[in-house]
N, C-alpha and C positions, 0 to 999 in steps of 0.2 A: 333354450340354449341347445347347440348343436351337441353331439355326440361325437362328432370326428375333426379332428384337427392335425396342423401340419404342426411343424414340433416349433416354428417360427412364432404362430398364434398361439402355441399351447405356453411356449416359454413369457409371452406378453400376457397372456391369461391364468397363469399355474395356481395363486394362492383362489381364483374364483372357480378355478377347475376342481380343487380340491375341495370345495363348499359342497359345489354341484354335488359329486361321487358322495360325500356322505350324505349329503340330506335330500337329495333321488336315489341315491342306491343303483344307479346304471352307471357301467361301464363308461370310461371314456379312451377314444382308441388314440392314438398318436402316429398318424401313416404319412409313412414315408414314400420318396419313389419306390426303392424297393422293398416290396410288401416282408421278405421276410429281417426288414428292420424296425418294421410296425411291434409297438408297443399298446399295453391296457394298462390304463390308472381304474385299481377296485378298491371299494370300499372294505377298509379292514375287518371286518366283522363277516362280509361275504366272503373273501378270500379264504379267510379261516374257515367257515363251509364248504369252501371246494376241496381246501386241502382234507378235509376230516370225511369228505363223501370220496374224496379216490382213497383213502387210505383204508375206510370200510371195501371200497369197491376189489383192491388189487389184495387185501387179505381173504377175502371171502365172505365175509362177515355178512355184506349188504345183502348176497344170495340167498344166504339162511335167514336171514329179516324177510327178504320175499317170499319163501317159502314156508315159512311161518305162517306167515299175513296170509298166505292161501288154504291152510290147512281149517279145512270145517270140522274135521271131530271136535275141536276143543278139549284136544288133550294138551297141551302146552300151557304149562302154571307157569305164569313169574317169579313165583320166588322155588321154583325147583331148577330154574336154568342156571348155568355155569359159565357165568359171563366171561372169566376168564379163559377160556377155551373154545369159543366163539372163534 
């Protein structure tokens, strides 16, 4: 199955569009002529990954998980960290 549709095929196709997005897990887009009226149908499960990776990202959080993950002493215990203040 295709990945892009006009919102004319997508409204003739929706309950099989919605099959697709969950059980492939890809994006399907909705374009329009004008692109900034284009729309994405995601799979619930992933949406809620995006939202919870920008919400790590624009708190900071994500930074200090990278910077952890680089740190070779191996001085970082898990159960010494202060997850609330992350």
């Amino acid at each position: 199955m295709q990945n892009t549709y006009t919102p004319t095929n997508a409204r003739k196709n929706f309950f099989s569009l919605l099959k697709q997005v969950a059980t492939e897990k890809k994006p399907v887009t909705i374009q329009q002529k004008d692109p900034d009226l284009d729309a994405v149908i995601v799979n619930k499960k992933d949406w809620d990954s995006i939202q919870e990776t920008l919400y790590l990202f624009t708190t900071g959080t994500l930074e200090k998980v990278v910077e952890r993950e680089k740190d070779d002493s191996g001085s970082t215990n898990v159960d010494e960290i202060d997850w609330d203040t992350l």
